[in-house]
C-alpha positions in Angstrom: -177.9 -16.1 229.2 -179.0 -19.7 228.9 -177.0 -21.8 231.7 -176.0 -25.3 230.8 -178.1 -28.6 231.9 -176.1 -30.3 235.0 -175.1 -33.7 233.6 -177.6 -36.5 234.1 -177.6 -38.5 237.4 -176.8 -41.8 235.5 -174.2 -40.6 233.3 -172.3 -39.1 236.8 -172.6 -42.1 238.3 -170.8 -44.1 235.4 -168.0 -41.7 235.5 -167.4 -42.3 239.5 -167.7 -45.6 239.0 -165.2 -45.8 235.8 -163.6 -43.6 238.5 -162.9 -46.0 240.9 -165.1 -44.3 243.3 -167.7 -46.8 244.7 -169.9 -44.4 247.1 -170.8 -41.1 246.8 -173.6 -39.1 248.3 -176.9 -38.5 245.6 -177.3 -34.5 244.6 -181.2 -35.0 244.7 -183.0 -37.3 246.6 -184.4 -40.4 243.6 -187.3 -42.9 244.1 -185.3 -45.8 244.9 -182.6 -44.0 247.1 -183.6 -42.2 250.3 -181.5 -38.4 250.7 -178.5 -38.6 251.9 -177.7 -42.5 251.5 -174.8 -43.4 250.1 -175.1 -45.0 247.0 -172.7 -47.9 245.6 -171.1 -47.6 242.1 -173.3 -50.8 240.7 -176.4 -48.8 240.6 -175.3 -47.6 237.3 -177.1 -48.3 234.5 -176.1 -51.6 233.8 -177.3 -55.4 232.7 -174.3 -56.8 234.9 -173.3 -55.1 238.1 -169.9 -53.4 238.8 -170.5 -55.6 242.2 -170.7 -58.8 241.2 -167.3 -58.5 239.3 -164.4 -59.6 241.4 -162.1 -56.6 242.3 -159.4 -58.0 239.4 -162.2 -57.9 236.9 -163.1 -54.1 237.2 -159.6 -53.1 237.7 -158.6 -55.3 234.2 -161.6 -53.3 232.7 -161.0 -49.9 233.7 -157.3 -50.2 232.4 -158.4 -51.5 229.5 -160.5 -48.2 228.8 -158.0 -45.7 230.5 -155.3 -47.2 228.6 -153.1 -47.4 231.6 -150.7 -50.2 233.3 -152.1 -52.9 235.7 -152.0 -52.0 239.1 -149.0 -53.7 241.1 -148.7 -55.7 244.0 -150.4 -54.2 246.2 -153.4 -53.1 244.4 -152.1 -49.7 243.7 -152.3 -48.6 240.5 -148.9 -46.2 240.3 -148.7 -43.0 238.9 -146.9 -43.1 235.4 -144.6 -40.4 235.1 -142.4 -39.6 232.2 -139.3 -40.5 230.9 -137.8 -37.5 229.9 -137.9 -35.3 233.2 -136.2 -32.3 231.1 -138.7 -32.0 228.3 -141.6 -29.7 231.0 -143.5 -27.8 229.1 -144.8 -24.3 230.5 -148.0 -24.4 232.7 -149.0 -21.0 231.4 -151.6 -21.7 229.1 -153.6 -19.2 226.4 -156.7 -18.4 227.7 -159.7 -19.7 224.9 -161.8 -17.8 223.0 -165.1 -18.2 222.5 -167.1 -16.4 219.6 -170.3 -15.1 220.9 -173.4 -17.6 220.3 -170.8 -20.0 220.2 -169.9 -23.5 222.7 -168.2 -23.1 225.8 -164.7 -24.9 225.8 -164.6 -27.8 228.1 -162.3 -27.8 230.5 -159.8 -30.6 231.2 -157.6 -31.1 234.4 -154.8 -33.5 235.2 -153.2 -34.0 238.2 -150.9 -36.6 240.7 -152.2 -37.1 244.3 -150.8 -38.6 247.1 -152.5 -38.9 250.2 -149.6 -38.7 252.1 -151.1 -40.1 255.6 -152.5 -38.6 258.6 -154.9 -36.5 257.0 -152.9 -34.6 254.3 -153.5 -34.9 250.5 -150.9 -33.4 248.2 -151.8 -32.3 244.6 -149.9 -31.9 241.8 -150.6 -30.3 238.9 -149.5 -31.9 235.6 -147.2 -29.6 233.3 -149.6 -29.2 231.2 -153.8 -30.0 231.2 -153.4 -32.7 228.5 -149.9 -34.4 229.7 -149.7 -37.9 230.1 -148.6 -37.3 233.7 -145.4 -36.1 236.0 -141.6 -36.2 234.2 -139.7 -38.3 236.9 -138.5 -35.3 238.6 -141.3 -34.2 239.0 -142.8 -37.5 240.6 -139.2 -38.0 242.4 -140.0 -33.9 243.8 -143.4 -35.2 244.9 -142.3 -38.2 246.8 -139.5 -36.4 248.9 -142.2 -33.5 249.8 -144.5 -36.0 251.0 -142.1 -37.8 252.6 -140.3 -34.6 254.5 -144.0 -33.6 255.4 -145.6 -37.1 257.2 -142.2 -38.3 258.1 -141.6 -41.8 259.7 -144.3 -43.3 257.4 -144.8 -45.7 255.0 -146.2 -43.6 251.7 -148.6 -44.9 249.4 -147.9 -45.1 245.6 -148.9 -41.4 243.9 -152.2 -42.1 241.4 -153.2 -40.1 238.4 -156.1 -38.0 238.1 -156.9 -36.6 234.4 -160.1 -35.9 233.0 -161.0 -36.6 229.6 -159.8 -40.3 230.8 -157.4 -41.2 227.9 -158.7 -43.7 225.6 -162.3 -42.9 227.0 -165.0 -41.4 224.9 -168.9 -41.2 226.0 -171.2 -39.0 225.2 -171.3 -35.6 227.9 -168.4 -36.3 228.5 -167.0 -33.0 227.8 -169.8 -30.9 228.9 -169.3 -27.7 230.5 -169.2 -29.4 234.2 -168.1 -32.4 233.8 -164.1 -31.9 234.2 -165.1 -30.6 237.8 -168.3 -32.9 238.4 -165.3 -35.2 238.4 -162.5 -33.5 240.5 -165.1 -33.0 243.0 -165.8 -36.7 243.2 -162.2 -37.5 243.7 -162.0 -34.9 246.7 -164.9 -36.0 248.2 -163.6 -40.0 247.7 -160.8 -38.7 250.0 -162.2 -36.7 252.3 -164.2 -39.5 253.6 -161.2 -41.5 253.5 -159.8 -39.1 256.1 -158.5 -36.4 254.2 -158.3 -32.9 256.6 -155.5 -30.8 254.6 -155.0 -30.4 251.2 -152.2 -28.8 250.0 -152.2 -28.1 245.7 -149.2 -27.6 243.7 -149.9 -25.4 241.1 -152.0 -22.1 241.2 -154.6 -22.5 238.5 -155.4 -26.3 239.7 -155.1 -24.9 243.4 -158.3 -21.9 242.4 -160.4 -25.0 240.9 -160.0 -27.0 244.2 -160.7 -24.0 246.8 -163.9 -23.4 245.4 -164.8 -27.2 245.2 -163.5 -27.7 248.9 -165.5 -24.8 250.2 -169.1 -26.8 250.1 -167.4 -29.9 251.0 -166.2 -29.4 254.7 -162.8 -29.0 253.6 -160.8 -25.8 254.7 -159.1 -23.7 251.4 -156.1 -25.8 250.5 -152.5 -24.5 250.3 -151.2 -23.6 247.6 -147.5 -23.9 246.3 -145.6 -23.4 243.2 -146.1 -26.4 240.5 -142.6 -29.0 240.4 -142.8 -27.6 237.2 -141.8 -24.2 238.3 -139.4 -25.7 241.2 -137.6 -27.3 238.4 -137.2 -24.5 236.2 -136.4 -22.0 238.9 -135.0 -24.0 242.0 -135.1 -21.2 244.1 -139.4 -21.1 244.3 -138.3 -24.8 246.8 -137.6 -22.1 249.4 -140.9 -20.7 248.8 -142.7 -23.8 248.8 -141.4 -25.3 252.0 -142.7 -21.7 253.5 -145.9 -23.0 252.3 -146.0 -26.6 252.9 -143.9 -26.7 256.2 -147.3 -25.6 258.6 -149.3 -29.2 257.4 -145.9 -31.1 258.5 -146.6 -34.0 261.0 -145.1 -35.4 263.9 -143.7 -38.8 263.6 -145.0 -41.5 265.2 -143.8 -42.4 268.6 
């Protein structure tokens, strides 16, 4: 059995940076970067550097090929959840065939996180791979977690995490490892950012995480129903707080 090509150093760099991630550690030492160094998003391939654009510019430019809303105020871009919180589809999804000889499906993930503050990160799986993002009860659900876990604090705005990028078409990007080349960026954006627990809502998301977390100094994350499932059977709340309620922090004195 032939295993795949990893995707190209330059090409992973463009999607970090598209990502919003602006350092990242190399996966094999280059010429012009010594092991181990972090390297900034503008050495991507590129006539102008991400750098020299003000921080306005790149954000205009990355909605502009996501497709998504401005940021607000303060700098956030929000996540976008949907208007109709009833219409949840089912997270179970078919598993794919694939005819021998033939391509390997790639995969696609989408997700809300929140990092929540004093070292917790809360995932949430969308409803769905390809959904445009949380219904509003399921983002409302998210918030009041977050907020019953790190009490007394001041929560960020939830962000969006899908990959294919809507609107966003390069070549490789759906090669068999990019959907996770990219999740693991995203965890590892956090983790230096001070992440210690992660908790995942949603099994199938939570088994993609614990075996990125594993080689990036971050324990197993918890897992807990998806808000899809707590909305359709209320009583799995009982079962997530079970979960959940061993990463609550202490306020603040």
């Amino acid at each position: 059995m032939t295993m795949p090509e990893p995707m190209p150093e330059a090409l992973r760099r463009q999607y970090l940076g598209l990502l919003g991630i602006d350092a990242w550690l190399p996966r094999n030492a280059v010429d012009e970067v010594v092991a181990g160094e972090s390297v900034p998003a503008a050495d991507v391939n590129s006539a102008a550097p991400v750098a020299a654009e003000s921080a306005g510019q790149r954000a205009a430019q990355l909605d502009a090929l996501l497709g998504r809303a401005a940021p607000g105020a303060n700098g956030v871009r929000e996540a976008n959840p949907s208007p109709s919180p009833d219409a949840i589809p089912s997270p179970a999804r078919e598993p794919q065939r694939v005819e021998q000889g033939g391509a390997v499906p790639a995969e696609r993930f989408g997700c809300t996180f929140l990092a929540a503050g004093d070292g917790l990160l809360l995932i949430a799986a969308f409803a769905a791979p390809d959904a445009p993002g949380l219904s509003s009860a399921e983002h409302e659900m998210l918030v009041r977690l977050a907020a019953a876990l790190v009490p007394g604090r001041t929560l960020p705005s939830p962000r969006d995490f899908s990959w294919p990028p809507a609107g966003l078409r390069v070549p490789g990007m759906e090669a068999p490892g990019a959907a996770r080349e990219a999740l693991r960026a995203m965890l590892d954006d956090q983790r230096r950012r001070g992440t210690r627990d992660v908790a995942v809502l949603g099994d199938e998301l939570a088994a993609v995480i614990a075996a990125l977390a594993e080689g990036m100094g971050l324990p197993a994350p918890v897992r807990a129903p998806a808000l899809a499932t707590m909305l359709r059977e209320p009583e799995r709340k009982r079962d997530c707080w079970a979960l959940l309620s061993p990463l609550r922090r202490e306020p603040p004195a």
